[in-house]
C-alpha positions in Angstrom: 41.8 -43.9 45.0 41.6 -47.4 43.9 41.5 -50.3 46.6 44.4 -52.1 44.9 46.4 -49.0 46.8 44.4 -49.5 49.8 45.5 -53.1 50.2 48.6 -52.1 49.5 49.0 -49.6 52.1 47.6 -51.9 55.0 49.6 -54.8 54.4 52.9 -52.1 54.4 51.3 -50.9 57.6 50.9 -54.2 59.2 54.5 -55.3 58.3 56.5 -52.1 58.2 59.0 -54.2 56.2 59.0 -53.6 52.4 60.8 -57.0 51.5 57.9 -59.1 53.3 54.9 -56.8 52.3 56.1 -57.3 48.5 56.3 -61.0 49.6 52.9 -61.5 51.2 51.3 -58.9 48.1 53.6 -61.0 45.3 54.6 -57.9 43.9 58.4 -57.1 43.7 59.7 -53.9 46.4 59.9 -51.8 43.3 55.8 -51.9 42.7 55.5 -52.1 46.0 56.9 -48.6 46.6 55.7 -47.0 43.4 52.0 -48.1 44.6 52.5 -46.1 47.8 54.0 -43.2 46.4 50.7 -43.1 43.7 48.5 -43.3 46.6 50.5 -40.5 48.6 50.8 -38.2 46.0 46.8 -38.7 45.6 45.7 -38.0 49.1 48.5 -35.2 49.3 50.2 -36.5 52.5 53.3 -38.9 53.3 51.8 -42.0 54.9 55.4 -43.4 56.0 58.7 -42.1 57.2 61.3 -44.5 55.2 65.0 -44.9 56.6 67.7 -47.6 55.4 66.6 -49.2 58.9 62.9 -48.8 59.4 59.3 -48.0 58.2 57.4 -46.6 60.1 53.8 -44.6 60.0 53.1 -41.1 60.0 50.5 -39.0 61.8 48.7 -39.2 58.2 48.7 -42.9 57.7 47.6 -43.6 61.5 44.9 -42.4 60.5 44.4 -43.9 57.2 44.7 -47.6 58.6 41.2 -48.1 59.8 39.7 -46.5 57.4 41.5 -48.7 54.3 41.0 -51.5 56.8 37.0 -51.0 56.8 37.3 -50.1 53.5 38.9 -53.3 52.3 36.2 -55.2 55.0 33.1 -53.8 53.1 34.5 -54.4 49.7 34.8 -57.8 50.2 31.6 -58.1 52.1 30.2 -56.5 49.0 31.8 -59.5 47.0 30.6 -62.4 49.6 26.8 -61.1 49.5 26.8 -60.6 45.4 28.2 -64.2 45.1 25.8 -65.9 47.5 22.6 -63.8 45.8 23.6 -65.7 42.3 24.1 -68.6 44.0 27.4 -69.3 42.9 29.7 -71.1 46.4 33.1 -69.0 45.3 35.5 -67.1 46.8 37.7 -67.4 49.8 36.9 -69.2 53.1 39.3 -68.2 55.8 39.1 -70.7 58.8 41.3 -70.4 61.6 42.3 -74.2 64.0 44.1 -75.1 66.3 45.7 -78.8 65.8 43.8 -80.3 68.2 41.4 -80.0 65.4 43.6 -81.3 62.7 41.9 -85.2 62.5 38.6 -82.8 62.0 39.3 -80.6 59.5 41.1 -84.1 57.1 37.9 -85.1 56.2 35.5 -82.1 56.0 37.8 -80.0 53.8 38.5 -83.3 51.4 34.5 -83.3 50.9 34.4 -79.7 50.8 36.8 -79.4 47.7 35.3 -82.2 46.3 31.8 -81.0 46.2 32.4 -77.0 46.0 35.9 -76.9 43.8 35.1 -73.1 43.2 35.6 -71.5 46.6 39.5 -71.5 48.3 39.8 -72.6 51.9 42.9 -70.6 53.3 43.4 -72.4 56.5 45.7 -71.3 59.2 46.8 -73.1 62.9 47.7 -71.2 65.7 47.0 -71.7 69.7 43.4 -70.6 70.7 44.0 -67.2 72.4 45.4 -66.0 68.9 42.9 -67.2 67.0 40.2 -65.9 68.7 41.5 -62.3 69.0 42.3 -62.8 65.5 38.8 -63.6 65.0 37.9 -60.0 66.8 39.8 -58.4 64.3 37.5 -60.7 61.5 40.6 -62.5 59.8 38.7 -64.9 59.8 34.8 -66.1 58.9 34.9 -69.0 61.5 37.2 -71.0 64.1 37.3 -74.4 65.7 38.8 -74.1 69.2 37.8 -75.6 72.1 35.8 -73.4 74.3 37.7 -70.3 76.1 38.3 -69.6 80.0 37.4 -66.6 79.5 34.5 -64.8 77.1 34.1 -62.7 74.6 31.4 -60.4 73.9 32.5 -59.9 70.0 32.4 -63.7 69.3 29.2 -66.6 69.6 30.3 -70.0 70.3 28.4 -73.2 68.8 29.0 -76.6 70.2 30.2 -79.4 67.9 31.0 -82.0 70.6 32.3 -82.7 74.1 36.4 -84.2 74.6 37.8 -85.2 77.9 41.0 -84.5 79.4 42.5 -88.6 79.2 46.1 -89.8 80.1 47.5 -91.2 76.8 50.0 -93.8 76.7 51.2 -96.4 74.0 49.7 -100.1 74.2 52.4 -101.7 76.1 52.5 -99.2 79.1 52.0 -100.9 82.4 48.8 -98.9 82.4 47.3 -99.1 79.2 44.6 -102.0 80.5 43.2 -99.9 82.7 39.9 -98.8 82.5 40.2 -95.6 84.1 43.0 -93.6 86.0 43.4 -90.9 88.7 45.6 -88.3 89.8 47.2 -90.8 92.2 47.9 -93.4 90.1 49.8 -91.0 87.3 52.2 -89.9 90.7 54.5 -93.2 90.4 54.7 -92.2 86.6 56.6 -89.9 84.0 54.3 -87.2 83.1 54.0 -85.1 79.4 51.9 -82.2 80.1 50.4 -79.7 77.2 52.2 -76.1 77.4 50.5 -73.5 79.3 48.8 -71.8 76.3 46.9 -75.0 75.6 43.2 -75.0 76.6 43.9 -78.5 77.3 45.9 -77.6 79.9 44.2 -74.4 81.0 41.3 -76.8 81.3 43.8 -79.5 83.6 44.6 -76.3 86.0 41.6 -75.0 85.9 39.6 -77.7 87.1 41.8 -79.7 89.4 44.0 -76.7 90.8 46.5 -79.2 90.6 50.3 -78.9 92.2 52.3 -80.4 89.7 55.2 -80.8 91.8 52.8 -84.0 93.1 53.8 -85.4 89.2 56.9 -86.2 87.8 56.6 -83.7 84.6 59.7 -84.4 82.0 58.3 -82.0 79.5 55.9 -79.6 78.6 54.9 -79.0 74.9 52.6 -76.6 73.1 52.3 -78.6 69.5 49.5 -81.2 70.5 50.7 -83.6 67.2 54.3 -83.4 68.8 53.2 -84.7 72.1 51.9 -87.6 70.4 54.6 -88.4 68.5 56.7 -88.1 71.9 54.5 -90.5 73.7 54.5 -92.4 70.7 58.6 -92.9 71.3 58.8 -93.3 75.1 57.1 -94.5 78.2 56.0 -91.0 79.0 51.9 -90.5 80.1 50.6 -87.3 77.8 47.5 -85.6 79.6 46.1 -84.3 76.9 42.3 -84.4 74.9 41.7 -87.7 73.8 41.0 -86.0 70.3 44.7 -85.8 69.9 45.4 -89.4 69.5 42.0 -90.2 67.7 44.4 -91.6 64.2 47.6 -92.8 66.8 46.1 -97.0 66.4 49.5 -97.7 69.0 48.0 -95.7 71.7 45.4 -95.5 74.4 43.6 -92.9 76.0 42.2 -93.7 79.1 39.8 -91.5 81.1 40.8 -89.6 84.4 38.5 -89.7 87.4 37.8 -87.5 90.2 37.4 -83.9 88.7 35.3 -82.3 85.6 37.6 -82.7 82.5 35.3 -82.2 79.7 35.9 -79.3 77.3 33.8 -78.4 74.6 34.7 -77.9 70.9 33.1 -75.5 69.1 33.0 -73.3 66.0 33.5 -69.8 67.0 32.1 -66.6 65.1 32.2 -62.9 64.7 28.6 -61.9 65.8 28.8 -58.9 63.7 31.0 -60.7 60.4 28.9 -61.3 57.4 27.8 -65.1 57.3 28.9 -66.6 54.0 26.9 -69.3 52.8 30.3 -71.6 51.9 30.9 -70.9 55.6 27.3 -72.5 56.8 27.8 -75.1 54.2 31.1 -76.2 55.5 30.1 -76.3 59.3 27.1 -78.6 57.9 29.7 -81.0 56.7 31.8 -80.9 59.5 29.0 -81.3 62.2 27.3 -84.1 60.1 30.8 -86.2 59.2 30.8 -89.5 60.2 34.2 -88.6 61.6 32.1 -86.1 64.0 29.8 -88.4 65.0 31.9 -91.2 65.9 33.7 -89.0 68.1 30.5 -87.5 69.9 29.3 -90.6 70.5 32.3 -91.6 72.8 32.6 -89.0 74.3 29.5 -87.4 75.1 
């Protein structure tokens, strides 16, 4: 059974779909098939019921699926550990963001290539609650999300720096002098809140068990980078992370007062994933970035 197969098999299992498997593998449907019918005629069972309309798994590849999972895990775990006792920074580093952490990541991976050219950052955004169940499931060796509601016992959490919850408005807003702002004042105002699977906003309703019928809310949006280039366009008042508009030179994020708005960014980890060195090297560099710094320093 050779783990080519294997790989194979999961990712068939994982899309049921033979035209995106071939896609994701870069193998055309044709290989793609004859690799599955190798590997069931070597294990002597069918791991798939094929129609015109769907794929689906058999009893036999149920069971299959974790074990070529956990065998593909410890395969390339075997890889990482070989690679890191010679010495050699190679291979892949998957890192999973969400775009808060965008203005980050720009200047951490540019240094990273630059000073480790042999190792390939795969880098994927998503909202925070996928990421860190992705993270359970060890797609990938870290994430940078802001710190969860909720915990979990899988995962350890370091801190990188503390961000506040700030209204953020363009330069020539009526309210872009002040030096602070509270839930009153944004009443008389239109309001751009983050979409519910934010943790910006889970942090806004978590700590201030706000009503928002008290605000005039046009719109809610889930793409932080999009709400900035909304405010960006209108008179609307974002509440957002003041990360989000750390690059936007037009705009102004001015703290709120009267409730606990900080949130906590962090690189998050699978306590049980093997530790790559690239991976330790690369949170170095984005802990120790002047970009980092500059950032903690107003904020903490």
């Amino acid at each position: 059974m050779e783990l080519r197969h294997l790989k194979y098999f999961v990712t068939l299992a994982q899309t049921l779909n033979f035209s995106e498997a071939s896609r994701l593998l870069y193998i055309t449907q044709g290989t793609l098939s004859q690799q599955i019918r190798q590997l069931e005629d070597e294990i002597d069972a069918q791991l798939f019921d094929r129609t015109r309309h769907s794929v689906v798994l058999t009893e036999a590849g149920e069971e299959l699926l974790p074990l070529a999972k956990k065998t593909i895990e410890d395969s390339e775990i075997c890889s990482d550990k070989m690679r890191d006792l010679k010495g050699a920074l190679s291979g892949t580093l998957r890192i999973g963001t969400t775009t808060s952490f965008s203005s980050l990541l720009t200047g951490t991976v540019s240094r990273f290539i630059r000073e480790h050219p042999g190792v390939r950052l795969r880098i994927q955004s998503e909202i925070a609650m996928d990421l860190l169940d992705m993270l359970r499931n060890k797609k990938f060796d870290l994430v940078l999300a802001f710190e969860p509601v909720m915990s979990y016992e899988e995962l350890e959490s370091e801190p990188l720096f503390r961000n506040s919850l700030c209204a953020i408005m363009r330069k020539d807003h009526p309210m872009a002098s002040r030096k602070c702002l509270t839930l009153e004042d944004l009443e008389n105002h239109r309001i751009l809140l983050p979409g519910k699977s934010l943790q910006a906003r889970r942090a806004f309703d978590r700590f201030l068990g706000l009503d928002t019928r008290k605000l005039n809310v046009m719109a809610e949006v889930n793409d932080p980078n999009l709400i900035m280039d909304i405010v960006q366009s209108t008179n609307l008042i974002a509440v957002v992370s003041s990360l989000a508009a750390y690059y936007r030179t037009n705009l102004v994020a001015i703290p709120l007062e009267g409730g606990n708005y900080t949130m906590v960014g962090s690189v998050h980890r699978h306590r049980e994933g093997y530790r790559k060195r690239a991976a330790d090297i690369f949170i170095d560099m984005l802990r120790e970035s002047a970009q980092i710094e500059r950032i903690s320093k107003g904020l903490e």
